[in-house]
C-alpha positions as CSV (number, residue, x, y, z in Angstrom):
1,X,0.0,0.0,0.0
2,X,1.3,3.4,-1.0
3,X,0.5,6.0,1.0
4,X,0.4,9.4,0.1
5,X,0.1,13.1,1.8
6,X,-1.3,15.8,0.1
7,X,0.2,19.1,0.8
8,X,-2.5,21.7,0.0
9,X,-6.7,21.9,-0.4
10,X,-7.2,23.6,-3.9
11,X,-8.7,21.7,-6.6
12,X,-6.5,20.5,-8.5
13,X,-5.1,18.7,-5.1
14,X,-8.7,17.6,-4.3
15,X,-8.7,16.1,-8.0
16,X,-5.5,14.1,-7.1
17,X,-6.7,13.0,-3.8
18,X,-10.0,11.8,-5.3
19,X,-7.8,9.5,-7.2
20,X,-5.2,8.2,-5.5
21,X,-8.4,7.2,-2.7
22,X,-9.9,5.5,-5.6
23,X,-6.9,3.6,-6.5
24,X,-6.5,0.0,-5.4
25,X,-3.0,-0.4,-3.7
26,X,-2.7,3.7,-2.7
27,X,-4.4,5.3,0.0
28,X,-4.1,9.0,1.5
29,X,-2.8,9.1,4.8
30,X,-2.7,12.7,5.8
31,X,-3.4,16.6,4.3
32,X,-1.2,19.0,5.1
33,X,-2.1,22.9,4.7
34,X,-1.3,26.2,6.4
35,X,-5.1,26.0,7.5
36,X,-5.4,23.4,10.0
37,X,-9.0,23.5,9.5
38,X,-9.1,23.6,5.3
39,X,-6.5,20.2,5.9
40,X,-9.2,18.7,8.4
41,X,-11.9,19.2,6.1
42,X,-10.1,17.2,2.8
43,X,-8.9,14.6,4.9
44,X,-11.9,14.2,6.1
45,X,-13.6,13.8,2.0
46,X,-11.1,11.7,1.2
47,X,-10.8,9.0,4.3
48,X,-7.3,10.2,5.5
49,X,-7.0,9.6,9.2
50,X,-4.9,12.7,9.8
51,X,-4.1,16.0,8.8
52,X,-2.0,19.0,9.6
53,X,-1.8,23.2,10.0
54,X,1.8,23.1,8.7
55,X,3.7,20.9,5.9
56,X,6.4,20.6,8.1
57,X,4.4,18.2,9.9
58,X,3.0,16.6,6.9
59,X,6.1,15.5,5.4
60,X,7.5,14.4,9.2
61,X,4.5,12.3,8.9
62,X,6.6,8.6,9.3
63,X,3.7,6.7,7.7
64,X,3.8,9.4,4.1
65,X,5.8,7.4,1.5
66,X,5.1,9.9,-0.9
67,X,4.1,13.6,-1.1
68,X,1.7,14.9,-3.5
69,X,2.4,19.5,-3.8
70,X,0.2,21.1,-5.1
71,X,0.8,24.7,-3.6
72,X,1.2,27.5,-5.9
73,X,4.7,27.0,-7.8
74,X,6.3,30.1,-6.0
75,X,6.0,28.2,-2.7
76,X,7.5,24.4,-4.1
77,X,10.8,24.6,-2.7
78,X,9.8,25.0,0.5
79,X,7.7,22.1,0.7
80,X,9.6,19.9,-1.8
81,X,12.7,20.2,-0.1
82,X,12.2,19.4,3.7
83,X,10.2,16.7,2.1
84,X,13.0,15.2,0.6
85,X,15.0,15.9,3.5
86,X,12.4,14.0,5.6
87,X,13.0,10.5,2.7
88,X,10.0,11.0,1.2
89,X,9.4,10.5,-2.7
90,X,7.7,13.1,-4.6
91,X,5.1,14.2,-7.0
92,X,5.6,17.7,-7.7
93,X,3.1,20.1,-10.0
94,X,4.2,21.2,-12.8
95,X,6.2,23.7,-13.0
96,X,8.5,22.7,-10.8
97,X,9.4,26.0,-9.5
98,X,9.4,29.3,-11.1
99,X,13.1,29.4,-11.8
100,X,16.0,27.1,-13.1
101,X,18.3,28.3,-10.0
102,X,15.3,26.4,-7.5
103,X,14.9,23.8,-10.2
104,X,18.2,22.6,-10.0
105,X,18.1,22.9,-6.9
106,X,15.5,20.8,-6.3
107,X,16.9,18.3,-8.4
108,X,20.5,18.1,-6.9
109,X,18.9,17.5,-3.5
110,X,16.9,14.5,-4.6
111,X,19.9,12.9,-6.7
112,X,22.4,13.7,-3.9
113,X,19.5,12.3,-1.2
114,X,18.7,9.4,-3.5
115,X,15.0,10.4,-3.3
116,X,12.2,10.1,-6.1
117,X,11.1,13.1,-7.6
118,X,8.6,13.8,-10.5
119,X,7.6,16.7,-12.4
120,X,3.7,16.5,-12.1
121,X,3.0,17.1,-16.3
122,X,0.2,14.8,-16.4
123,X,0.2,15.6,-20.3
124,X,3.1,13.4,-20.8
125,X,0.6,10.5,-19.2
126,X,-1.8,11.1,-21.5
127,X,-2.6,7.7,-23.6
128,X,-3.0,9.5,-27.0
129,X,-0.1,11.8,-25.9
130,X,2.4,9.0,-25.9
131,X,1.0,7.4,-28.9
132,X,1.7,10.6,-30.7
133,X,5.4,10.8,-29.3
134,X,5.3,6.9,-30.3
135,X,4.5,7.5,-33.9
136,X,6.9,11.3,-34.2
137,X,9.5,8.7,-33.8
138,X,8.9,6.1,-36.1
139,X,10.0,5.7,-39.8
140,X,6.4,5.9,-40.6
141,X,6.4,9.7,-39.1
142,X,9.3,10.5,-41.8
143,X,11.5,13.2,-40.3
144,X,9.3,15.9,-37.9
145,X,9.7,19.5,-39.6
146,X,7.1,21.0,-37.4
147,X,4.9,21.3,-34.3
148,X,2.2,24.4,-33.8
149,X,0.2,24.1,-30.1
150,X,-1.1,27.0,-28.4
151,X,-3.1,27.0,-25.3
152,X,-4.9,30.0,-23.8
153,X,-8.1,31.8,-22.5
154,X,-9.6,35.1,-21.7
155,X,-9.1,36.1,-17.7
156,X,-9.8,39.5,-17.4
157,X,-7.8,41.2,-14.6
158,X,-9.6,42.6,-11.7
159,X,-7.2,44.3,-9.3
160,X,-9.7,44.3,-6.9
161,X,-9.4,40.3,-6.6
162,X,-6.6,39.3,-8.1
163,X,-6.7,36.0,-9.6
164,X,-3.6,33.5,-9.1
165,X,-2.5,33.6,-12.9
166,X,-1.9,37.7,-12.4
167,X,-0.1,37.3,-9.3
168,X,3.6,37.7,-9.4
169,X,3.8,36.6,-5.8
170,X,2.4,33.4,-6.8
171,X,4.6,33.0,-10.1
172,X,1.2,34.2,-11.9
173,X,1.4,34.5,-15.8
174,X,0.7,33.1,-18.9
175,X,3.8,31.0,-19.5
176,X,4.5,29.5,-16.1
177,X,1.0,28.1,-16.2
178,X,0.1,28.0,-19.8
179,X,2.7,27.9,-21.8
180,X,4.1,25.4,-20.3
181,X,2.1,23.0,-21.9
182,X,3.1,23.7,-25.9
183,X,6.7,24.0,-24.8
184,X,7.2,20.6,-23.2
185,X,4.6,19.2,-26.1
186,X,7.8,20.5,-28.4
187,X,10.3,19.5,-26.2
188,X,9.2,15.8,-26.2
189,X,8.9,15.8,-29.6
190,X,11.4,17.6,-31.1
191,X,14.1,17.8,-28.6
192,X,16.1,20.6,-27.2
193,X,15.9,23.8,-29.9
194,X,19.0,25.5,-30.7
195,X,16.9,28.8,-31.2
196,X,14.5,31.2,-29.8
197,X,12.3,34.2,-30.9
198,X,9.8,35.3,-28.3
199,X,7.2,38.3,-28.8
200,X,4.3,39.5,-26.4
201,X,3.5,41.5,-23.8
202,X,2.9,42.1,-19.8
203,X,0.1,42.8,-17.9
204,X,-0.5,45.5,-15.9
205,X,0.3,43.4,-12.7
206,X,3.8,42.7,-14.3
207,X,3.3,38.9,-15.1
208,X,3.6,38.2,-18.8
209,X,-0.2,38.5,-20.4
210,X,0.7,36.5,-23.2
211,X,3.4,35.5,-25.9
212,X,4.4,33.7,-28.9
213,X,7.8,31.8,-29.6
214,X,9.3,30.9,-32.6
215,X,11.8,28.0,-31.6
216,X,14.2,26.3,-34.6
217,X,16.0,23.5,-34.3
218,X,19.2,21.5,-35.9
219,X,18.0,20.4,-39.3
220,X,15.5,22.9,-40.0
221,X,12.9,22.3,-37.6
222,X,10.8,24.5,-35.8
223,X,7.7,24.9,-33.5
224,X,5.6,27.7,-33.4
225,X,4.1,27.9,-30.2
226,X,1.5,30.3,-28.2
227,X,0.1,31.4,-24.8
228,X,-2.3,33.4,-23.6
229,X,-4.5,35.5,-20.7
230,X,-6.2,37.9,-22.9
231,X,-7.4,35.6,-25.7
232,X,-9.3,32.3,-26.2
233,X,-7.2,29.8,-28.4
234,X,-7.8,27.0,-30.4
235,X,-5.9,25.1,-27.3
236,X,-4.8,22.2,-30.4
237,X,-2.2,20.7,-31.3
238,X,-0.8,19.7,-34.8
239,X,3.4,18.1,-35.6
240,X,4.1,17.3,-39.0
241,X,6.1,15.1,-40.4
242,X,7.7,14.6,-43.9
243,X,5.1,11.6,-44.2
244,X,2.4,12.3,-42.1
245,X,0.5,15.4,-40.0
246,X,-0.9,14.6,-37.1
247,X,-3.6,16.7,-34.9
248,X,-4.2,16.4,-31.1
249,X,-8.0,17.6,-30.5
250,X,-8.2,20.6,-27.9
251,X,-7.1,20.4,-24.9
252,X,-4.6,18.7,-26.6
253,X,-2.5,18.0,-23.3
254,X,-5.5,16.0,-22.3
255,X,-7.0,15.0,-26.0
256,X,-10.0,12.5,-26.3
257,X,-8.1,12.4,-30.2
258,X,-5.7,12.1,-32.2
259,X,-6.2,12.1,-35.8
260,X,-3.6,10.9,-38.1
261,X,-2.9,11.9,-42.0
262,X,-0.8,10.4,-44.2
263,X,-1.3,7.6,-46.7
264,X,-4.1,6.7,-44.7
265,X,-6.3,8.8,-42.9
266,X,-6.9,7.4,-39.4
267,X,-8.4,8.7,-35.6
268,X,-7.8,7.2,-32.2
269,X,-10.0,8.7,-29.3
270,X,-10.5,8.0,-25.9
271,X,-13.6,7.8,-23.7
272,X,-13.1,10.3,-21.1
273,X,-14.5,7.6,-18.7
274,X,-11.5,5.4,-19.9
275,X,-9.1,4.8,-17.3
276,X,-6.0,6.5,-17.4
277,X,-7.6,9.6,-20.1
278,X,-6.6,13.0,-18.1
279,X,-3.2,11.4,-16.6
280,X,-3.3,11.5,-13.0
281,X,-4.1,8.2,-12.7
282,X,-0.7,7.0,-15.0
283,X,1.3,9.2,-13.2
284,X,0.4,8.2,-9.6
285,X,1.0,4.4,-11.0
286,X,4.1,5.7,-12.5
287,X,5.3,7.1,-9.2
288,X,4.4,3.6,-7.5
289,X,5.8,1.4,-10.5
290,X,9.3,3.1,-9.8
291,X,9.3,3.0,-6.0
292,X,8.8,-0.5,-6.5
293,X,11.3,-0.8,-8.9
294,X,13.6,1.3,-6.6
295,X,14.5,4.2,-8.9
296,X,14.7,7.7,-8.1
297,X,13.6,9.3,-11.7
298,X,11.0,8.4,-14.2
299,X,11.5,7.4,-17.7
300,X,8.6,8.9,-19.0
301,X,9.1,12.3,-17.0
302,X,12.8,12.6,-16.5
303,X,14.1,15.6,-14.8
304,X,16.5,16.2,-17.4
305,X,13.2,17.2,-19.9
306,X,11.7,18.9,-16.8
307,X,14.9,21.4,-16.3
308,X,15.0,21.7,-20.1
309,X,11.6,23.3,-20.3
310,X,12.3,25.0,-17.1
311,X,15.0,27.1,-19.1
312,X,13.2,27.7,-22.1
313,X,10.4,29.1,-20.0
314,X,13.1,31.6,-18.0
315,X,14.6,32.5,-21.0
316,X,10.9,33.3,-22.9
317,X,10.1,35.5,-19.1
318,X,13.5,37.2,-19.8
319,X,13.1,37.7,-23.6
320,X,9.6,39.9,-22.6
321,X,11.7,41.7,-19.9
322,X,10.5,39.6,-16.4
């Protein structure tokens, strides 16, 4: 039985939770948040017999195996690392902090402590999302030439409530949390680039309000990618190939299909009650599968892809002036 704690109460932790309880072989043993009562109140919904005012207690926790953060990414560090201090493996949201200097840092600590550590991109555990990587690397792909994703929506800014995403205390913006998503899409597919052209523009609460890159690779690939706060996009996905073009319906980082053109026309979809379709169930099993296995880093979300993206996205942030 793995048992997990959850350090925070938003929903996206609340999804997780629901999950891992739901999972034969996991259980959650204890929420941790800085409101001793918000932590009573999930451990309670989700059958953990104990919870905590402070993560420092939550990761000290000696029946936590693993630790699930979910606290905004300006705050990771400080729950990731006394967690890794305290032997604990864990599952991290994506990004994995706001900059590459806590990012490595992060990571040294876990290699040099021997303990497990994930990126949470629950993208890259998407079934249709690793078929696509699947076929991008096959003969039958021919030789990629191009990816184009772009994920964004319209969040007005009311100063009078700021919302997370315009936050800069909470590593708000459109890239961090957004963006994120085409970049590692290219990154998995097409590798590290070699260049980078980045236009956009900042919000008046100084976090980036949206931007496009250009990035070009060796041979003559590039990806066109875009992010946004201000605008609805089409949130799809499309890589080409010099045989085929394949298109990931929106939200292509969790697609219901994939549709496939080349000599043959072809569409693979997923039932969103199938097991497995958003991701967080593969990447909970993924974090069990290697404890088991005793590794410290996953194969399908290394950290070395997780510190790539994490300088592409500073570099993007400093291209815009942030």
């Amino acid at each position: 039985m793995l048992s997990w704690g959850i350090a925070a109460t938003g929903i996206i932790a609340r999804e997780v939770g629901r999950v891992i309880a739901a999972e034969p072989g996991m259980r959650v043993a204890a929420v941790g948040s800085r409101s001793a009562d918000r932590a009573r109140g999930l451990a309670a919904e989700l059958g953990a017999p104990r919870s905590y005012g402070s993560y420092t207690e939550l990761v000290g926790d000696p029946e936590v195996d693993a630790v699930y953060v979910a606290v905004p990414q300006s705050h990771h560090l400080e729950v990731v690392e006394p967690a890794i201090a305290a032997g604990r493996a864990v599952l991290c949201e994506k990004p994995l902090t706001t900059t590459v200097a806590d990012a490595e840092r992060m990571v040294k600590l876990a290699r040099d402590a021997g303990v497990f550590l994930m990126e949470g991109m629950w993208m890259r555990f998407n079934p249709l999302v690793r078929r696509l990587a699947d076929l991008v690397a096959s003969e039958e792909f021919g030789r990629p030439r191009s990816v184009s994703a772009s994920f964004g929506f319209a969040l007005p800014y009311d100063a009078a409530a700021v919302h997370r995403l315009w936050d800069p205390a909470l590593g708000g913006g459109a890239l961090l949390d957004l963006g994120i998503y085409p970049l590692a899409l290219a990154q998995l597919l097409l590798g590290e680039p070699e260049g980078m052209t980045v236009t956009g523009g900042v919000g008046e609460s100084g976090v980036d309000a949206e931007a496009a890159l250009l990035l070009t690779y060796p041979g003559g690939a590039r990806a066109l990618l875009e992010t946004s706060l201000v605008s609805p996009m089409a949130n799809t996905a499309t890589v080409v190939g010099t045989a085929m073009r394949a298109e990931l319906a929106a939200p292509f980082f969790a697609p219901q299909r994939l549709t496939v053109h080349g000599e043959r026309a072809e569409e693979f979809t997923l039932d969103p009650g199938e097991d497995g379709y958003i991701g967080y169930v593969n990447e909970l099993r993924e974090v069990r599968d290697c404890l088991t296995a005793g590794r410290t880093e996953s194969a399908v979300m290394p950290l070395a892809d997780t510190l790539t993206v994490m300088r592409l996205l500073e570099r993007a942030r400093g291209a815009l002036g942030l």
